[in-house]
C-alpha positions as YAML, in Angstrom:
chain: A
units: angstrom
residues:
- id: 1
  name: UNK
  ca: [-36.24, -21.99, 15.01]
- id: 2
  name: UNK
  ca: [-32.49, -22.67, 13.54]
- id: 3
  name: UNK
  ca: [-30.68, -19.70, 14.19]
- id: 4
  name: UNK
  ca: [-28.05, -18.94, 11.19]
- id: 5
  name: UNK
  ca: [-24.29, -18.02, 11.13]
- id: 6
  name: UNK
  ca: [-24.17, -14.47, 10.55]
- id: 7
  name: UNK
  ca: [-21.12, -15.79, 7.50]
- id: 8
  name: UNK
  ca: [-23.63, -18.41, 5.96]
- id: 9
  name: UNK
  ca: [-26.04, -16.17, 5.99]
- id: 10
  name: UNK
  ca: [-23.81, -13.10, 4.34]
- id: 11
  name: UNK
  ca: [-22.61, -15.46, 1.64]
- id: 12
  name: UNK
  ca: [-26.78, -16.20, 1.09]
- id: 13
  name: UNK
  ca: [-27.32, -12.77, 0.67]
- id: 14
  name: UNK
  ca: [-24.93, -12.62, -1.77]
- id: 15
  name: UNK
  ca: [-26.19, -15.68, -3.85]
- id: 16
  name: UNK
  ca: [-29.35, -14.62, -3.46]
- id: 17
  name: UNK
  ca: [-28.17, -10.84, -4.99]
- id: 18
  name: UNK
  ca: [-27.15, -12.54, -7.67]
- id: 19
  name: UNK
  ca: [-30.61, -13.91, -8.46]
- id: 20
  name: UNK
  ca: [-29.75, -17.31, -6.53]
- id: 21
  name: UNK
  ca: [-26.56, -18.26, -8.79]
- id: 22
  name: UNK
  ca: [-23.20, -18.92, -7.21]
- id: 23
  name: UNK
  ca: [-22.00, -19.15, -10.85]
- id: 24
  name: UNK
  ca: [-22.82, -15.43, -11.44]
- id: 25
  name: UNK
  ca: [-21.45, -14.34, -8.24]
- id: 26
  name: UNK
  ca: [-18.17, -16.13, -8.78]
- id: 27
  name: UNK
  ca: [-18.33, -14.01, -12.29]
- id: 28
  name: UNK
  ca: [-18.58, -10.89, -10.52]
- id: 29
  name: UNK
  ca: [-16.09, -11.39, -8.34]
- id: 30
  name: UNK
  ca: [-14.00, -12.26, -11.24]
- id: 31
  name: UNK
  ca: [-14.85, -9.30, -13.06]
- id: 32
  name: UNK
  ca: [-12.76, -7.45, -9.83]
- id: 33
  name: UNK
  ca: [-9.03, -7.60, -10.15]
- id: 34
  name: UNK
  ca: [-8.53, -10.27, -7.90]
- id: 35
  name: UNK
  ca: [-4.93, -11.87, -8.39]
- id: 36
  name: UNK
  ca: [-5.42, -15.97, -8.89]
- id: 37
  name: UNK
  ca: [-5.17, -18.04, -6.13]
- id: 38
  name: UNK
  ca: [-1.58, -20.17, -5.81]
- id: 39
  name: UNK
  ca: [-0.87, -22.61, -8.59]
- id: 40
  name: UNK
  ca: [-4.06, -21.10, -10.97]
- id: 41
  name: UNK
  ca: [-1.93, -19.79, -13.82]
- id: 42
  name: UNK
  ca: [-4.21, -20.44, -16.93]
- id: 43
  name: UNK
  ca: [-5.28, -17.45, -18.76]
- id: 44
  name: UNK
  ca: [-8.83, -16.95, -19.00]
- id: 45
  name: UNK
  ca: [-9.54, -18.96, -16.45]
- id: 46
  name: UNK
  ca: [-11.85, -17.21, -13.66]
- id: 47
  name: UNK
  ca: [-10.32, -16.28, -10.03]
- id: 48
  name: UNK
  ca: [-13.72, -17.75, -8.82]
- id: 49
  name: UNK
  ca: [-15.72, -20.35, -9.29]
- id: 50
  name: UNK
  ca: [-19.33, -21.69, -8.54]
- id: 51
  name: UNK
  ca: [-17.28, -24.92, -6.71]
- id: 52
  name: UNK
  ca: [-15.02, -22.30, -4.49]
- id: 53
  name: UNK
  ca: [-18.03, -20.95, -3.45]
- id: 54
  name: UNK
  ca: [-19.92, -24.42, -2.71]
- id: 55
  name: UNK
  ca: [-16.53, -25.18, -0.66]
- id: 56
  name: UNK
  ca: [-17.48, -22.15, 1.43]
- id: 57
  name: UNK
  ca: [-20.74, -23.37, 1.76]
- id: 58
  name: UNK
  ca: [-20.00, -26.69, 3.15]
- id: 59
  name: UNK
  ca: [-17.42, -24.66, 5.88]
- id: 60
  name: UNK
  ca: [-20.48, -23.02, 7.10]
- id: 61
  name: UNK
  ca: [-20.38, -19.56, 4.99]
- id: 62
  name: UNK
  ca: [-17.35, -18.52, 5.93]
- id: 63
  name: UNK
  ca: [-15.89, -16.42, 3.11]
- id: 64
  name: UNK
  ca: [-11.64, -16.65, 2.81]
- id: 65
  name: UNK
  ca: [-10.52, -13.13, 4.58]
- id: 66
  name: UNK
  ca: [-8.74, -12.70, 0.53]
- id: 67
  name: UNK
  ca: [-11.88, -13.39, -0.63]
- id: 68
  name: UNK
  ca: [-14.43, -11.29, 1.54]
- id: 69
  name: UNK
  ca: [-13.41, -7.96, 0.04]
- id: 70
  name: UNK
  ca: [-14.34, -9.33, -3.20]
- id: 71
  name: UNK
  ca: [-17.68, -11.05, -2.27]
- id: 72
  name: UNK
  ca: [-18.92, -7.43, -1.16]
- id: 73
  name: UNK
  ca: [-17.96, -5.43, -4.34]
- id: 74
  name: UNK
  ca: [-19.74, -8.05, -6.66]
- id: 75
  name: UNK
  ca: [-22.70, -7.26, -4.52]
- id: 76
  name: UNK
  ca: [-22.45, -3.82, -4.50]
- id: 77
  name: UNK
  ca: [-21.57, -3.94, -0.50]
- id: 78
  name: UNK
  ca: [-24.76, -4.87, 0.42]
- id: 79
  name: UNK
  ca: [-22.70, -7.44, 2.66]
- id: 80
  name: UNK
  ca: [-20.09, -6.69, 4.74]
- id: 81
  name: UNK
  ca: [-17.03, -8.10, 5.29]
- id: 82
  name: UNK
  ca: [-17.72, -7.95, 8.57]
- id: 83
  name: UNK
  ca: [-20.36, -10.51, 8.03]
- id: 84
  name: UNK
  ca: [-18.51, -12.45, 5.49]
- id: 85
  name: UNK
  ca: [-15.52, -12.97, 7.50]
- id: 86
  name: UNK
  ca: [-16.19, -12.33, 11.29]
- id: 87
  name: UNK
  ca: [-13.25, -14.28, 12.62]
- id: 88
  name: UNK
  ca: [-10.94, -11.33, 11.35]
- id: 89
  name: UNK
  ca: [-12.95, -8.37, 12.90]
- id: 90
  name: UNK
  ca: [-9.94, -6.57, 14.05]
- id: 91
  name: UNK
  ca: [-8.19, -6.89, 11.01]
- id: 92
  name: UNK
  ca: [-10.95, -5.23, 9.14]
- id: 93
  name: UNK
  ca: [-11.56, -2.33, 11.59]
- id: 94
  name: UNK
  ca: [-7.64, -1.85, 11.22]
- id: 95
  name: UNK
  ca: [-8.03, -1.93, 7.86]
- id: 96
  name: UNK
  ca: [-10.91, 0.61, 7.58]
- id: 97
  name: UNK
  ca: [-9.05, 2.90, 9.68]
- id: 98
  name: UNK
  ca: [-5.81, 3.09, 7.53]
- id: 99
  name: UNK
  ca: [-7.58, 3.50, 4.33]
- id: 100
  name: UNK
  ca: [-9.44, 6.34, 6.03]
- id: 101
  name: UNK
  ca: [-6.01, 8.04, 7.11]
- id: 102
  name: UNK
  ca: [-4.69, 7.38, 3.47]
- id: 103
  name: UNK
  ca: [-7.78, 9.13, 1.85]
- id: 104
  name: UNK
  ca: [-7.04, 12.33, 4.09]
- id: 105
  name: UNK
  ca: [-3.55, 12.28, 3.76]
- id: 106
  name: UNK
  ca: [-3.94, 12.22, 0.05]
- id: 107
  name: UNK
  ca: [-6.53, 14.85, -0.07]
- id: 108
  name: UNK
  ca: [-9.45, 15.71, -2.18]
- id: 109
  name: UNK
  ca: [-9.11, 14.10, -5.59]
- id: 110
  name: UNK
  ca: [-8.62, 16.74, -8.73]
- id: 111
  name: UNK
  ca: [-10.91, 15.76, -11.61]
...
């Protein structure tokens, strides 16, 4: 049995979310505000697209650490970063951490 790269197999997941189509999770992702990658200045034209994500693919799933954040939301976090981008495990623990300090230093939100 071929055992699977815990990134390749995130990024699946997330294709597969998004009934199989790397062209509708690139449109999620776009949907986030995600600022364009270097040199992509055209308006209207998408942060992501189906052959960013085929790149990805062919590097063996694993999701640009810029990216990762991204890939979860359009999925609705039902992949981690974590997954998505294991080479930068530290960074995203760190990262977890000081968003959790900001939230308490902030406080409860007022509505």
């Amino acid at each position: 049995m071929e055992r699977k790269d815990p990134a390749l197999s995130a990024l699946q997941t997330a294709i597969d979310l998004c009934g199989g189509s790397r062209r509708e999770l690139a449109r999620r992702m776009s949907n986030q505000a995600y600022p364009r990658p270097r040199g992509q200045r055209v308006a209207g034209t998408p942060a992501f697209s189906s052959q960013r994500i085929d790149g990805w693919l062919q590097r063996g799933g694993t999701v640009p650490v810029e990216a990762a954040p991204f890939v979860a939301a359009a999925v609705g976090g039902q992949v981690s970063v974590f997954d998505l981008c294991p080479e930068y495990k530290e960074g995203w623990s760190l990262l977890s951490r000081l968003l959790k300090q900001q939230r308490r230093e902030r406080g409860p939100r007022a509505n």
